[in-house]
C-alpha positions as CSV (number, residue, x, y, z in Angstrom):
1,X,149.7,95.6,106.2
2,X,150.2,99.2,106.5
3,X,148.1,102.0,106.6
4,X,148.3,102.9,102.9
5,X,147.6,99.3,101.8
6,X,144.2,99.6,103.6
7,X,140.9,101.0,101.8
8,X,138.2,101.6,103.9
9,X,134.5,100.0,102.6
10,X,131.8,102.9,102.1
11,X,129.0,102.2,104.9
12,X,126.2,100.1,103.6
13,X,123.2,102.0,103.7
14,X,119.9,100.8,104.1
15,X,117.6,100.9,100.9
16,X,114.0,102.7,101.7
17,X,110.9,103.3,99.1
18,X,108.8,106.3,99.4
19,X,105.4,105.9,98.5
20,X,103.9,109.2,98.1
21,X,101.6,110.8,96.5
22,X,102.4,114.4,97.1
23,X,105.4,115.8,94.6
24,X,107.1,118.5,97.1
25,X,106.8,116.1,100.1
26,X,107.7,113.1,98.6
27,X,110.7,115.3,97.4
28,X,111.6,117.1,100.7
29,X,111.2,113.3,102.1
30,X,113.5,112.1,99.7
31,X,116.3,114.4,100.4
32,X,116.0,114.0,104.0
33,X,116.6,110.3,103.4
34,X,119.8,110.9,101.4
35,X,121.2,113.0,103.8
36,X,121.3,110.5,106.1
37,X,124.5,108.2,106.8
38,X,122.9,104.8,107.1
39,X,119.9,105.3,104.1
40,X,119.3,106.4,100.6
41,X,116.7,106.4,98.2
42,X,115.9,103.2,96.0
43,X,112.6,104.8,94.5
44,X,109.9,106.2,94.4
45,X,106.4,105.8,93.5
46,X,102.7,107.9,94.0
47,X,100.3,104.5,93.9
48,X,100.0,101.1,94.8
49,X,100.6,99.6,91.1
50,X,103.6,101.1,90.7
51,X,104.8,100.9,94.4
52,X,104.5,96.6,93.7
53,X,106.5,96.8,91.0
54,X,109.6,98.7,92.5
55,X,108.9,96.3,95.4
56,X,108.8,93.2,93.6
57,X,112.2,94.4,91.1
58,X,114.1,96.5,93.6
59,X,116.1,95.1,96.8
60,X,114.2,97.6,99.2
61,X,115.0,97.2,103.4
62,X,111.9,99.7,104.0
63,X,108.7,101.0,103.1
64,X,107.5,104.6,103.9
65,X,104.5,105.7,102.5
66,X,101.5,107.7,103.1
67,X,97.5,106.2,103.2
68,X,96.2,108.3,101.3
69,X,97.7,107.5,97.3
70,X,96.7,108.1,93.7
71,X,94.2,105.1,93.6
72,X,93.4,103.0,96.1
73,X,94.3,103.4,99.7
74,X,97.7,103.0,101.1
75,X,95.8,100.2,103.5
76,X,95.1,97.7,100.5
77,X,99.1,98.3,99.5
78,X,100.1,97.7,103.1
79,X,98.0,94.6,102.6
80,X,99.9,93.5,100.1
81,X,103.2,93.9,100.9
82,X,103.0,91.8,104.2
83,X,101.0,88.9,101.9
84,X,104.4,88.9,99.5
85,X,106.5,89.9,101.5
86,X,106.4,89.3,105.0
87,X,110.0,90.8,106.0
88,X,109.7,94.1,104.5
89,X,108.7,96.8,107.3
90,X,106.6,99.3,106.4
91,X,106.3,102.6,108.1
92,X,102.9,104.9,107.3
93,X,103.7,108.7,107.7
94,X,100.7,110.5,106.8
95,X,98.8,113.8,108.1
96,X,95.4,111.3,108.6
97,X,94.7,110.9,112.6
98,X,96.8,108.3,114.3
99,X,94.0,107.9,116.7
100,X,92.0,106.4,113.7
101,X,94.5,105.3,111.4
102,X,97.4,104.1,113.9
103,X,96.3,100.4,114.9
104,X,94.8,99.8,111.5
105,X,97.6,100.2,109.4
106,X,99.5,97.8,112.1
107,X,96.2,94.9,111.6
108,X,97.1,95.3,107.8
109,X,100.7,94.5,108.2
110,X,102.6,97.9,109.1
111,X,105.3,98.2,111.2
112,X,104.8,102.0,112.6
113,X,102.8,105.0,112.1
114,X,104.2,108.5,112.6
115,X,102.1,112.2,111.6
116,X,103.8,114.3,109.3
117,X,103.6,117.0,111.9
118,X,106.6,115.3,113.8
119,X,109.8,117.3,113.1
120,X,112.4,115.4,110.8
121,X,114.6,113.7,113.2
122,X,111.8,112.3,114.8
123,X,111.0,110.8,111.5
124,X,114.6,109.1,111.0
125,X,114.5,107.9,114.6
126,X,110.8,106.0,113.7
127,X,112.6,104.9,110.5
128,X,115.6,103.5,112.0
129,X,113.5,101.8,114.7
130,X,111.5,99.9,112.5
131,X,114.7,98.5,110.4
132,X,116.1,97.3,113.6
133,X,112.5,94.9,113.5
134,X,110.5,97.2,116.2
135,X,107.1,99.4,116.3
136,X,107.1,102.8,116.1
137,X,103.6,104.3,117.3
138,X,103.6,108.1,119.2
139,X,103.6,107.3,123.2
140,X,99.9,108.5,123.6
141,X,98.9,105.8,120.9
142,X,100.8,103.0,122.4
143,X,98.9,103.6,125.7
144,X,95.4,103.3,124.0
145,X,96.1,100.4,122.5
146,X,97.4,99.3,126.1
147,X,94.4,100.2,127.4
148,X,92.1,98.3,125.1
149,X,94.3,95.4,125.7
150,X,94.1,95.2,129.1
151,X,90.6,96.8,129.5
152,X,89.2,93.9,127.3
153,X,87.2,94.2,123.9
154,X,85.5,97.2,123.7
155,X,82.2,98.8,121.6
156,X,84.0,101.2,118.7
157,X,81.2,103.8,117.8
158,X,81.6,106.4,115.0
159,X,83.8,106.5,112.2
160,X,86.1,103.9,114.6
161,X,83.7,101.5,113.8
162,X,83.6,101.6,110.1
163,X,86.2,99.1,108.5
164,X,89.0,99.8,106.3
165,X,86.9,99.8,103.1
166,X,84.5,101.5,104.5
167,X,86.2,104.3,105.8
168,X,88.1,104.8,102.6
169,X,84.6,105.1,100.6
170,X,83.7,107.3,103.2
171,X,86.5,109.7,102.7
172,X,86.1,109.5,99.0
173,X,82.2,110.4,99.5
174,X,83.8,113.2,101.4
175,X,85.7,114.8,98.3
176,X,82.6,114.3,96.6
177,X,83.6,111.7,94.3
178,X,80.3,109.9,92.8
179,X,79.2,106.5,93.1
180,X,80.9,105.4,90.1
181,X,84.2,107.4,90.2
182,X,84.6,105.5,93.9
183,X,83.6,102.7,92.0
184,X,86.5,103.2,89.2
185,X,88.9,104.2,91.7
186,X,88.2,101.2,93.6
187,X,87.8,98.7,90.9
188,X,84.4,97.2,91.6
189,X,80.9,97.9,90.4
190,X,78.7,100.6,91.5
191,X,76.3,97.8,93.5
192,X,79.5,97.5,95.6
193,X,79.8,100.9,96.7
194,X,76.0,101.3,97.3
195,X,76.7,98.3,99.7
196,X,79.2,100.2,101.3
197,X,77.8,103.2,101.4
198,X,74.3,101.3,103.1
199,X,76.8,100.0,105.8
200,X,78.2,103.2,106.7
201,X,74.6,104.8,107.1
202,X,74.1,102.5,109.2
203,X,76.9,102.8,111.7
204,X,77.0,106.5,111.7
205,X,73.0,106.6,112.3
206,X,72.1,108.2,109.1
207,X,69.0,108.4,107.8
208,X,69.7,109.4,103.7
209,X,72.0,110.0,101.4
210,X,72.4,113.7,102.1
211,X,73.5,113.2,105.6
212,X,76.0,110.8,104.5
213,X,77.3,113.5,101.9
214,X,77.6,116.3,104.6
215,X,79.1,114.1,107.4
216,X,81.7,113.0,105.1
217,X,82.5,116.4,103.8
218,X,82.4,118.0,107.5
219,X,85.0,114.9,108.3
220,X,87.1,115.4,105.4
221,X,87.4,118.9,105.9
222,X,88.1,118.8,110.0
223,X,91.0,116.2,108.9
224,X,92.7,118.6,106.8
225,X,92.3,121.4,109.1
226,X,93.8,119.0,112.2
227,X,96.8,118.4,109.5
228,X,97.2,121.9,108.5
């Protein structure tokens, strides 16, 4: 065979969804993928219903998606992938604190977390580390989880201690959504989220309804300003 009879194969890229609910992001992320030698582009999506559906009809190798998504939390979609689909990876990049977010995402099924304060080749390193079957977590989270390991089971306090449900209804109180939108965004009935909402008083040590309202909007607002 000589030279001239050969044709070379294009490189077979791996196939990633973004999951994202923020247009220019989810964009910019999006053409950083593209640009990439080993990765394109098979959709993308800006909620969990929709994300299921390109995951269930298109031949995807990774997930990235953010927590926070039009509808219910990124958590209860992360959920879901690894309960239909337990060899997809998915990698959370989201401006939310690692601190709080990092080893939950990883108990619903995730594969990495990474802020979207990294710079973009840190991104398609965590990326191409979780394709190759790893975790990806920053340095300074994989030593706390270390530590809690080898320390033994330790007493959570705070917002730590408040479960994934929780904490989501929490954030939503935050943004100063009512009862019932939570409960509409949530699907389930407004009794629900008065349960929820009971539980987190509780943990936090509040006494009423109006502390619950400004410790979730002071907590909102000092995430987005850590993010900024």
């Amino acid at each position: 065979m000589t030279n001239g009879d050969f044709t070379a194969s294009p490189p077979v890229k791996a196939a990633v969804l973004i999951i994202e609910d923020h247009p220019l992001f989810r964009q910019g992320l999006s053409w950083l993928v593209n640009s990439q030698a080993d990765m394109e582009v098979c959709g993308t999506a800006d909620n969990i219903a929709d994300g299921l559906v390109l995951v269930r009809s298109t031949p995807v190798q990774l997930v990235v998606m953010d927590i926070t998504l039009k509808g219910p939390s990124g958590l209860e979609l992360i959920k879901e992938i690894a309960a239909q689909h337990v060899d997809l990876p998915v990698l959370v990049l989201s401006s939310h604190e690692e601190s709080l977010y990092g080893e939950r995402v990883l108990r619903a099924g995730a594969k990495g977390y990474i802020s979207k304060d990294q710079p973009p080749e840190r991104v398609i390193s965590a990326m191409r580390q979780v394709l190759l079957g790893q975790t990806y977590l920053s340095p300074q989270m994989t030593a706390r989880i270390v530590r809690s390991f080898s320390g033994g089971p330790a007493h959570i306090a705070g917002i730590g201690g408040l479960t994934d449900r929780e904490l989501e209804v929490f954030q939503l109180i935050g943004r100063g959504h009512t009862t019932r939108e939570i409960g509409e965004r949530l699907n389930v009935g407004a009794s629900t989220v008065e349960t929820y909402r009971a539980r987190i008083k509780t943990k936090l040590n509040l006494e009423n309804a109006t502390q619950l309202s400004h410790e979730a909007v002071r907590w909102v607002e000092s995430s987005q300003v850590s993010a900024a």
